[in-house]
N, C-alpha and C positions, 0 to 999 in steps of 0.2 A: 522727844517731841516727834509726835509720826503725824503727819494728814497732810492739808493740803489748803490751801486760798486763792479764793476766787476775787482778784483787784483788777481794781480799772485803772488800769495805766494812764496817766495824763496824757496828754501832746506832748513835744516837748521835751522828753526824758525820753532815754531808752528801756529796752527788756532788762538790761545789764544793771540799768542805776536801781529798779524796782526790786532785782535781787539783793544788791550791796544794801540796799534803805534794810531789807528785813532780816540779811545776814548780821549786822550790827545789833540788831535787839537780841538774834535769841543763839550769838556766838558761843558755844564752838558748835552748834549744829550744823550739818550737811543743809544748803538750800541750791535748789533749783527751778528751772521755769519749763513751760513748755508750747511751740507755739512762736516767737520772736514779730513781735512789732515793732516795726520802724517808729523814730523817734516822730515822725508828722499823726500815727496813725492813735486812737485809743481806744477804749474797751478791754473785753475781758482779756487776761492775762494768769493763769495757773502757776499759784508758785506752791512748789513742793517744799518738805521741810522735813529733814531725817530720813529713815529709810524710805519713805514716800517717794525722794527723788529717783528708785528703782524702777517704778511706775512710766517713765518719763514716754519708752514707747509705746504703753498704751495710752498715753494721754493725744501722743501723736494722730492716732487713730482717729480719735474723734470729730465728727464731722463740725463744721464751720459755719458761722454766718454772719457776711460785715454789711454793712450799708457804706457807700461809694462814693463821692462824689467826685466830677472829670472836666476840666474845663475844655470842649471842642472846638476847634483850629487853634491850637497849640503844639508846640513841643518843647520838649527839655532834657536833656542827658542823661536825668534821672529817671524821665517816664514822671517826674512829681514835680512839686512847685517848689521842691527844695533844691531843685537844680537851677541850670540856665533857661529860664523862661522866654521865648520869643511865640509871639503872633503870626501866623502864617497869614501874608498877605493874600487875599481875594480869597480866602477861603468861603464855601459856601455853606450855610447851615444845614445839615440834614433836614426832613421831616422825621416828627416825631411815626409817625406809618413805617418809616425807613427803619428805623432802631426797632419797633418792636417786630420787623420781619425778618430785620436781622441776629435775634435773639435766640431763638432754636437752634443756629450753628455752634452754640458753644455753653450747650449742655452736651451731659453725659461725658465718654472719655473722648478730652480731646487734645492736640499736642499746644505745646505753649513753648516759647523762644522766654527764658527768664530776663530779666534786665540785664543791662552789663553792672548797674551799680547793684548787688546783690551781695550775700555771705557766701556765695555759693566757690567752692576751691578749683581755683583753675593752675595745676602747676604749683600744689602746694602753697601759694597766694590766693588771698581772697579776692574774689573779683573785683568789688568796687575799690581794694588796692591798688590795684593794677589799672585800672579806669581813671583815679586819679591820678596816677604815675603819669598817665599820656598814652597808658596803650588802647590799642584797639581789641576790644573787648566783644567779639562773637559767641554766645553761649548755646549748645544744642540745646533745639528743642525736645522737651519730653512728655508724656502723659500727665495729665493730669485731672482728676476729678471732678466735673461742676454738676451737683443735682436740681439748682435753679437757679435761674437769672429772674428778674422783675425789674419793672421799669418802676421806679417811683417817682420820679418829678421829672422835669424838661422844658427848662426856658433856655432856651439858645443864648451864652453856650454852657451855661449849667447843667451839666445830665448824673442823675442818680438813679444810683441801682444797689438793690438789695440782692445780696448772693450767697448762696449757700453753696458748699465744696469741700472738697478732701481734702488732705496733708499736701506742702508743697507748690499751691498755686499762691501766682502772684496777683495780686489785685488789679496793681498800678498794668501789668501787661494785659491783664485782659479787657483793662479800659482800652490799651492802645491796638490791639488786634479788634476788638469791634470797633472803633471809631475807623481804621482803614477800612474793613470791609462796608459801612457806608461813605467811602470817602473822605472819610477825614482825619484827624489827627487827635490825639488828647494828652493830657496830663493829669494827674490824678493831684484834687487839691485837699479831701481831707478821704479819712479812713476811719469807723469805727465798727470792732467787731461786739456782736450786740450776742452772739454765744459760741462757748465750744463744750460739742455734747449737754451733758445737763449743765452747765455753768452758763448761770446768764448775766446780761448785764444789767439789770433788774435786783438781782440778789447779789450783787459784788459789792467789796467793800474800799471805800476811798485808801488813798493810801496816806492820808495826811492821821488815819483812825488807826493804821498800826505803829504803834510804841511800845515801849517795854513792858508797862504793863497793860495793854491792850492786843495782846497778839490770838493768845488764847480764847479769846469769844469769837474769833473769827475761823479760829478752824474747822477745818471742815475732815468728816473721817478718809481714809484712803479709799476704801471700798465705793464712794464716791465718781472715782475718776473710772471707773471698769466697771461702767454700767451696760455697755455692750458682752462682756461675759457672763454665763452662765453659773447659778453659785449652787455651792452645796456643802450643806451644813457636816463639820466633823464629831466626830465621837468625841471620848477623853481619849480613848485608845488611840485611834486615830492619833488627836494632837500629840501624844506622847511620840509615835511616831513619825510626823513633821519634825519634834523638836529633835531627834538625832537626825536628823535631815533623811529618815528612808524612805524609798518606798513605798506607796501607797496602794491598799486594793480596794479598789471602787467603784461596785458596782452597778451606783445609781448615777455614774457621771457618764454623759453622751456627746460629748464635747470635745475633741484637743486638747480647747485649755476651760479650765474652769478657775474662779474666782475661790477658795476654800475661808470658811466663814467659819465661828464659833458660835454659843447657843445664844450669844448678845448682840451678832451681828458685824462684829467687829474681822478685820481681814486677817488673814493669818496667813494665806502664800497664794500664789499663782501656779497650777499645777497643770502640767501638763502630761500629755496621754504617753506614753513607753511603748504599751502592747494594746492588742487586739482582749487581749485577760482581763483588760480591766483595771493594768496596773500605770500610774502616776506616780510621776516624780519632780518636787519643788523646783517649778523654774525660778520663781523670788518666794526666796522663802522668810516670814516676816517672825516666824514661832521658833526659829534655830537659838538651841541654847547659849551659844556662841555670841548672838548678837542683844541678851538679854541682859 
């Protein structure tokens, strides 16, 4: 089993429980995800399946887009409603003029402080372990990606925003750095991410519809998740030489890496550039006779 599915994670459940549901049907297969949603947040979710879960850093890659929602003059430990929620007394409501002036500061690359309750390793521990322990949990900030922000509703203190971004950014913290930069505070009370790259959540599939023998109409091919690279179709020759894993000479490929496809479309390795010659060699390589 090689490909890939596009589910919508519920509320509720983790990334990890959406794995285990689909590792149980199609056992002893390799499965994996890509992407991690917090159990409050849902939408689309990538789970990989056999050698597909190779793929996993280009699936990283792919750009992002959730819809938000924040409650203003709040806080909570978690940055979410899943923590300790308190009311900020006298808080005052932004105007909506306020939020969308303050919206241009946090596109493009900007830094981001992650949660303390996060996955993120501090000291070999995971943060939100550590956070629950009782420590004090300061996380550097780091770059992060946002190619748009949109204001989509706002009734005080409900605020939603649709955002699109790269690998790594956290939701719930970018509600709480723009709520201080108009003075105020937030909490983030739901999350749903509505695509990553081509996977939407439009064409995703529930997860109550994968069963044993329902898994298969939902696959989706590998070549799928690497629609940011460049492809190019191999010979027989060619393929013969992916399968002893050599060497490639290629010289209709203009790219690092290219996606290497067969005459059906189907993926066959990730390949990337060696020399200035022309020559490639399988970084995943999916045609190894080895793995057949």
């Amino acid at each position: 089993m090689f490909g890939l599915l596009n589910v919508n994670k519920p509320s509720g459940v983790t990334s990890r429980d959406v794995v285990n549901h689909v590792q149980r049907l199609v056992r002893p297969v390799k499965v994996g995800h890509a992407g991690t949603l917090d159990p409050l947040a849902n939408g689309v979710l990538v789970v990989s399946l056999g050698q597909a879960t190779r793929l996993t850093p280009y699936l990283h890659d792919l750009t992002k887009q959730y819809e938000g929602t924040f409650l203003l003059g709040r806080r909570s430990d978690t940055e979410d409603i899943e923590g300790q929620v308190e009311a900020v007394p006298d808080a005052v409501p932004p105007s909506e003029a306020e939020i969308l002036a303050a919206l241009p500061q946090f596109t493009g690359q900007i830094l981001q402080r992650p949660p303390a309750y996060s996955a993120i390793k501090v000291q070999g521990k995971r943060a939100y372990e550590r956070a629950r322990a009782g420590d004090v949990v300061e996380l550097t900030a780091r770059p992060v990606t946002i190619h748009d922000i949109a204001l989509l509703d706002y009734q005080y203190p409900e605020l939603r925003l649709s955002i699109v971004c790269g690998s790594g950014t956290y939701i719930r913290s970018l509600g709480r750095d723009l709520a201080e930069t108009i003075g105020s505070c937030s909490v983030m009370s739901a999350l749903t991410r509505t695509t990553i790259g081509p996977f939407q959540l439009a064409k995703s599939t529930q997860l109550e519809q994968l069963t044993k023998d329902g898994i298969e109409p939902y696959l989706l091919p590998p070549l799928t998740g690497v629609p940011h690279l460049p492809q190019v179709e191999l010979s027989s020759h060619q393929i013969e030489q992916l399968a002893d894993g050599r060497l490639l000479s290629c010289n209709n490929c203009d790219a690092d890496e290219v996606a290497a496809i067969d005459s059906q479309g189907q993926l066959l390795a990730i390949l990337q550039r060696r020399s200035d010659e022309g020559e490639y060699h399988p970084k995943r390589n999916f045609a190894a006779r080895s793995s057949s």
